[in-house]
C-alpha positions as CSV (number, residue, x, y, z in Angstrom):
1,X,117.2,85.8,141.6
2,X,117.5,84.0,138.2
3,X,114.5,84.2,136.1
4,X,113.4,80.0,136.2
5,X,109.6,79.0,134.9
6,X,109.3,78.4,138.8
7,X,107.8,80.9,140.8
8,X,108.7,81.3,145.0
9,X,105.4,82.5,145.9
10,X,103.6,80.2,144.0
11,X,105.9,77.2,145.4
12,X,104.6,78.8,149.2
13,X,100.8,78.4,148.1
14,X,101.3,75.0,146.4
15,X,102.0,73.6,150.0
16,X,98.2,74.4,150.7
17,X,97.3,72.1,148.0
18,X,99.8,68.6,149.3
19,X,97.9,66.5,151.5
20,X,100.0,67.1,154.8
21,X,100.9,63.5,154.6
22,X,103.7,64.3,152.1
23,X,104.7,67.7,154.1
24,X,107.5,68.1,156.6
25,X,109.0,64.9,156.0
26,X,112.1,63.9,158.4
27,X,115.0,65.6,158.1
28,X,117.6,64.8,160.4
29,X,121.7,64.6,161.1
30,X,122.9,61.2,160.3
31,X,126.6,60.7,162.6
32,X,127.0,56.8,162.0
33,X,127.2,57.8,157.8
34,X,129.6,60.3,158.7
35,X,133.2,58.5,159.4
36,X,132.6,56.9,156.2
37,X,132.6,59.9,154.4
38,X,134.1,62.8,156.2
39,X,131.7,65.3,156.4
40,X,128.7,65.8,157.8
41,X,125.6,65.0,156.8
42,X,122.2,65.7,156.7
43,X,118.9,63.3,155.3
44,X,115.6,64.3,153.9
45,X,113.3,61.7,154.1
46,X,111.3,61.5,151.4
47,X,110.3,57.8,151.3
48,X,108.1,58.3,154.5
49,X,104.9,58.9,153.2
50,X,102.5,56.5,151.2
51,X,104.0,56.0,147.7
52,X,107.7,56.5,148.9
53,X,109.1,59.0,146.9
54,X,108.7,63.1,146.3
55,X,106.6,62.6,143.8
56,X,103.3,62.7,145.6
57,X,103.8,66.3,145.9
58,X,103.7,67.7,142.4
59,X,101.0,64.9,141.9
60,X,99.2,66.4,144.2
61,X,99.3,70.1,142.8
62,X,98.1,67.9,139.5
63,X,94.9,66.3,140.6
64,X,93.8,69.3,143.0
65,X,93.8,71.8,140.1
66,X,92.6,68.8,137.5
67,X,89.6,67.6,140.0
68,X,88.8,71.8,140.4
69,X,88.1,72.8,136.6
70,X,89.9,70.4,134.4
71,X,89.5,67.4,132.7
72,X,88.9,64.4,134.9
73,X,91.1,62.6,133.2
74,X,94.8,62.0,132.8
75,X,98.5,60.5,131.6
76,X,101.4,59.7,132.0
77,X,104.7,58.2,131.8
78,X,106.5,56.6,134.2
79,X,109.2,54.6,135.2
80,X,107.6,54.1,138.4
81,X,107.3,56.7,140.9
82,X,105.5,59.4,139.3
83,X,102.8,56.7,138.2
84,X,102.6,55.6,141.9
85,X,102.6,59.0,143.3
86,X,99.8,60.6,140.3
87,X,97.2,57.1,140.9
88,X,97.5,58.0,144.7
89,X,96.1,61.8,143.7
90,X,94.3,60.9,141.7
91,X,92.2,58.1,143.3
92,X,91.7,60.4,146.3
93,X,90.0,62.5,144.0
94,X,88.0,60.8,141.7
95,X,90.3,61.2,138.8
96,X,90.7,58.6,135.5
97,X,94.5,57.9,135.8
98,X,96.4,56.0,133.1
99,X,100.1,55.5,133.1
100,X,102.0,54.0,131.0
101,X,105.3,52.5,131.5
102,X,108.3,50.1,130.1
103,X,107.0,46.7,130.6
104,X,111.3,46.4,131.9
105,X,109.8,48.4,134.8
106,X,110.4,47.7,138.6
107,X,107.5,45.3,138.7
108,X,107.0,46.5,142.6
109,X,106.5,49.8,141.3
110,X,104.3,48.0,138.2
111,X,102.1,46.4,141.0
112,X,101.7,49.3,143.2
113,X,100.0,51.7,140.2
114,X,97.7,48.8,139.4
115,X,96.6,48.5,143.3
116,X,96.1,52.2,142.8
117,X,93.4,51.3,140.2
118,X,95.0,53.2,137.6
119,X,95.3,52.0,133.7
120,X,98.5,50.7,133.1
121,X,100.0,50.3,130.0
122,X,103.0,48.8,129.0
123,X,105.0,49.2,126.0
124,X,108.4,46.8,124.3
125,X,110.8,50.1,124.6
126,X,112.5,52.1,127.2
127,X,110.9,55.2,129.2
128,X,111.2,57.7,126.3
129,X,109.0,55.3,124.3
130,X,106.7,55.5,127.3
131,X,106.7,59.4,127.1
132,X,105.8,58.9,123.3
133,X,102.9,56.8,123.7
134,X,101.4,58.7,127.1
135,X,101.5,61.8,124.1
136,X,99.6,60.1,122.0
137,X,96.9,59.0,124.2
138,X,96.4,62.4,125.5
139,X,95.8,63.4,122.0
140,X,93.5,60.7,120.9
141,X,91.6,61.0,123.9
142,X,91.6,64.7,124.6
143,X,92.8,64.0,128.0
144,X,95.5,66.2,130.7
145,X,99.0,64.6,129.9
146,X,101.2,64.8,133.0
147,X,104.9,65.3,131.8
148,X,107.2,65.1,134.3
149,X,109.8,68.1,135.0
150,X,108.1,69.7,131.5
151,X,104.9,70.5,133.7
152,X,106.0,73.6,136.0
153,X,103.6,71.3,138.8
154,X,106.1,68.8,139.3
155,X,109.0,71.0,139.5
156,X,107.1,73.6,142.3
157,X,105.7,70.1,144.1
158,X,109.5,69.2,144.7
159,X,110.5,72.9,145.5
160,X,108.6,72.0,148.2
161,X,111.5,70.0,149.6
162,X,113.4,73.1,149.5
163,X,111.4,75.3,151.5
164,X,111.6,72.8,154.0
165,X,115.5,72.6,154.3
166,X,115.4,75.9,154.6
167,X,113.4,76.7,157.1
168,X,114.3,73.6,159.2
169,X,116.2,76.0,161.5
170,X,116.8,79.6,161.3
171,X,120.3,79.3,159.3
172,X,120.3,76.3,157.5
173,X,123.2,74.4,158.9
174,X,124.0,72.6,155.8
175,X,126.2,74.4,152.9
176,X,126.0,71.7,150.1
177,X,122.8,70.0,149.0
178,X,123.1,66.9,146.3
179,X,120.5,66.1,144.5
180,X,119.5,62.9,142.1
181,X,119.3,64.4,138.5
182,X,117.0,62.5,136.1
183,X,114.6,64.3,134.4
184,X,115.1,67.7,136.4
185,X,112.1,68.5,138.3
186,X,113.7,67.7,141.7
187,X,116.8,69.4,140.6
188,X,115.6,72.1,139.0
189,X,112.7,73.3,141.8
190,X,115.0,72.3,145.1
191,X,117.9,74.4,142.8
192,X,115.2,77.4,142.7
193,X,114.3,77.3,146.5
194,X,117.9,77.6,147.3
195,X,119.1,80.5,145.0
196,X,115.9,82.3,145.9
197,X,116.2,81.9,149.5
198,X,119.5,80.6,151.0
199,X,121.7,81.3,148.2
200,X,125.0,80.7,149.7
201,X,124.1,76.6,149.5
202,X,125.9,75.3,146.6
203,X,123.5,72.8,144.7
204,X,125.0,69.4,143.0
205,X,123.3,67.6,140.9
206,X,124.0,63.8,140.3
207,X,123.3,61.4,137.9
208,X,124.8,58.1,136.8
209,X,127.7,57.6,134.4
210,X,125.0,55.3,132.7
211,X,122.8,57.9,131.9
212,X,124.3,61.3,131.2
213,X,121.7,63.2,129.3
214,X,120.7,65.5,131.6
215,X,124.9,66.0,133.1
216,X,126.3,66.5,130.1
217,X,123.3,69.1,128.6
218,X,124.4,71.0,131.9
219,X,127.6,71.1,130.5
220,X,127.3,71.8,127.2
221,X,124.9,74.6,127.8
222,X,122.5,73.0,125.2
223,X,120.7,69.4,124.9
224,X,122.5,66.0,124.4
225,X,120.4,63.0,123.6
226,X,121.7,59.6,124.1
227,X,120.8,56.3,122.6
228,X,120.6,54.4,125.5
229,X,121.3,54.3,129.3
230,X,122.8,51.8,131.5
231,X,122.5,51.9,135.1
232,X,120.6,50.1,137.8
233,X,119.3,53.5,139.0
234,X,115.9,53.2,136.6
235,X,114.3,56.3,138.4
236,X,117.1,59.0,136.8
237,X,117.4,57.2,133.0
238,X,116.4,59.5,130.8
239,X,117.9,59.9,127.2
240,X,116.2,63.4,126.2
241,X,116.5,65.9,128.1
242,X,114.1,68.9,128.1
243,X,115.0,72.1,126.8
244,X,112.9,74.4,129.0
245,X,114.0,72.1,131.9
246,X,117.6,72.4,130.9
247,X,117.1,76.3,130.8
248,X,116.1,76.6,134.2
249,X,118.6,73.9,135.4
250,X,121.4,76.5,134.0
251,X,120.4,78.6,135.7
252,X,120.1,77.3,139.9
253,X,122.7,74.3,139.6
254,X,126.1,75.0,140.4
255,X,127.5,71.4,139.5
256,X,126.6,68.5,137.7
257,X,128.4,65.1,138.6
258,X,128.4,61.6,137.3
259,X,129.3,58.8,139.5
260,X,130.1,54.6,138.8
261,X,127.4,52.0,139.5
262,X,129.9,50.8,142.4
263,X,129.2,53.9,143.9
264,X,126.1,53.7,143.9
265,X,125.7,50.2,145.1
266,X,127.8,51.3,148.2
267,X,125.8,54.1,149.1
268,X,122.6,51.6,148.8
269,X,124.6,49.6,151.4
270,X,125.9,52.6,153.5
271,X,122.2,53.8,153.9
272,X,121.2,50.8,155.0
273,X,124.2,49.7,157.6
274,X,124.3,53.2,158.8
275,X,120.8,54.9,158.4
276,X,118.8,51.6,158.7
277,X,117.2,52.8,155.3
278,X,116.4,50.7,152.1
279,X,116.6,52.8,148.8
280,X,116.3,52.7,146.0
281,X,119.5,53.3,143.6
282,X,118.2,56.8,142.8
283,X,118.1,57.9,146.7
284,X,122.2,56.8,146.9
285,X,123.0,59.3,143.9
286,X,124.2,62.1,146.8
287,X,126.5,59.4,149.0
288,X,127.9,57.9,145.6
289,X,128.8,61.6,144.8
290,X,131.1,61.9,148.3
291,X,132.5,58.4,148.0
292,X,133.8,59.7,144.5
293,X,135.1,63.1,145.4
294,X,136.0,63.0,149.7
295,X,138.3,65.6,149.3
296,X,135.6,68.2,147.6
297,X,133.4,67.8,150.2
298,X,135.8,66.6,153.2
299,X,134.6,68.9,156.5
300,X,131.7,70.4,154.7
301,X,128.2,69.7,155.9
302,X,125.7,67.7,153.2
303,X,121.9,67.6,152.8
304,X,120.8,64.7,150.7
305,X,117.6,64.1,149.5
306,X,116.6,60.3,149.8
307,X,114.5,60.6,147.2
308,X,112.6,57.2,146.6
309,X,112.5,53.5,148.5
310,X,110.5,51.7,145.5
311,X,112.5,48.9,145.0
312,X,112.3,45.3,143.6
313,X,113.4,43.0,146.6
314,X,115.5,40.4,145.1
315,X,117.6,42.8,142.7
316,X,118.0,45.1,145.9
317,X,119.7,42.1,147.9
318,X,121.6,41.3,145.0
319,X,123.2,44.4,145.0
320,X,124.0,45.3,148.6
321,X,125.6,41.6,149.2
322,X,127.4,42.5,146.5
323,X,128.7,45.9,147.3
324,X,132.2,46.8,147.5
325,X,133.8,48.2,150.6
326,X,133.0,51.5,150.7
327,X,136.8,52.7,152.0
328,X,138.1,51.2,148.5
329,X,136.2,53.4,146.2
């Protein structure tokens, strides 16, 4: 097993600290998607729980060891999910959240961390300012900051995920998992999982053309920055990648792909006319990946991680009216 910051055993234990509302969500064989696509494939639910994303459980691994002996207060930055997901833990447990956040946020997922009665704060930049000024609070005010992927909690929260697909049934059936690559904690902990325990399932990682940091660090073997993204999938666009996330990313992904906003906005569309499921662009990442590449993965079976339904209503009709037929691409 390759030596990642993540650690199986302690991945196990962290389960016993996720409120079981975010455990054993649905994972289930999805035919209609299939003729589509031509392969089989396989859905992990992870919008059915009450801030509609995977975040939730590294949050929770957060504010259980935070409200136990740390400071009662925390920060972080967020592009939506992760601010949702820590103001749910942390409310449960009595915990002073702030989050801050570009004010060129999903505003649903802007309104949802305020009805969490967390601090929100907003800031005239992009999500890397966010990160910058969540730092800066922490050090003013001698406060926990949260950093996504960087903190080993949300990396072993989603590995969670993994121990799940794996021990849906006593082989998993599935021999490809794709997974949406943004940061890395998702990637980089479901990645572990699999190389430590079913390590014959190859592990994709996607990310939008838009925003390549992440991809194209894989690559090279070392960090790329960008100066910008550009792509409707806000919950994956970072510009700076991590370098001890990168490191362990090396080292339990297989492939990194990049796929077209078309893509993207067909998968939206295919998950909701075959799945009955509203994503958000993030959670399409794995079905843009197979409309770009059928003959890689033509007779092979898939598990993809739907990895987030926070969405802003309008925009989200906007694109799925406008989505291409899926059979072009």
């Amino acid at each position: 097993m390759p030596e990642t910051r993540l650690d199986t055993a302690r991945i196990r234990a962290a389960r016993r600290m996720i409120d079981p509302i975010f455990l054993d969500t649905p994972l289930f064989r999805c035919e209609p998607l299939e003729p589509g696509l031509g392969c089989a494939v396989s859905i992990k639910l992870e919008t059915a729980n009450p801030v509609r994303s995977f975040k939730a459980r590294g949050t929770e691994i957060v504010a259980s060891l935070l409200a136990d002996h740390g400071p009662r207060a925390v920060v972080c930055a967020s592009a939506g999910n992760l601010g949702q997901a820590l103001a749910w833990s942390g409310r449960g447990r009595g915990l002073d959240v702030t989050v801050v956040a570009s004010r060129f946020a999903t505003a649903a997922k802007l309104d949802r961390i305020r009805a969490l009665d967390a601090t929100l704060e907003l800031v005239d930049g992009d999500h890397e300012m966010a990160r910058d000024r969540a730092a800066a609070i922490a050090r003013h005010d001698g406060i926990r900051l949260l950093e996504d992927s960087l903190d080993i909690e949300t990396c072993e929260g989603a590995a969670t995920i993994g121990l799940e697909l794996v021990h849906s049934a006593p082989v998993p059936s599935f021999d490809t998992v794709l997974v949406a690559l943004g940061g890395g904690a998702l990637a980089s902990g479901v990645g572990h999982v699999m190389k430590a325990v079913a390590p014959g399932v190859e592990v994709i990682c996607v990310q939008p053309l838009g925003a390549p940091a992440m991809t194209r660090s894989w690559r090279e073997r070392r960090v790329v920055t960008t100066d910008s993204t550009d792509t409707i999938a806000d919950g994956v666009a970072g510009r700076r990648p991590i370098p001890a996330v990168l490191d362990d990313l090396l080292l339990v992904a297989d492939d990194a792909v990049l796929v077209q906003e078309a893509s993207i906005i067909a998968g939206m569309r295919m998950l909701l006319d075959h799945a009955g499921l509203v994503v958000e662009p993030s959670a399409a990442l794995g079905i843009a990946a197979i409309l770009e590449d059928r003959e890689r993965f033509a007779g092979r079976h898939i598990a993809i991680i739907v990895c987030g339904s926070n969405v802003d209503v309008d925009a989200y009709r906007r694109w799925v009216d406008a989505a291409p037929d899926h059979h072009r691409l």
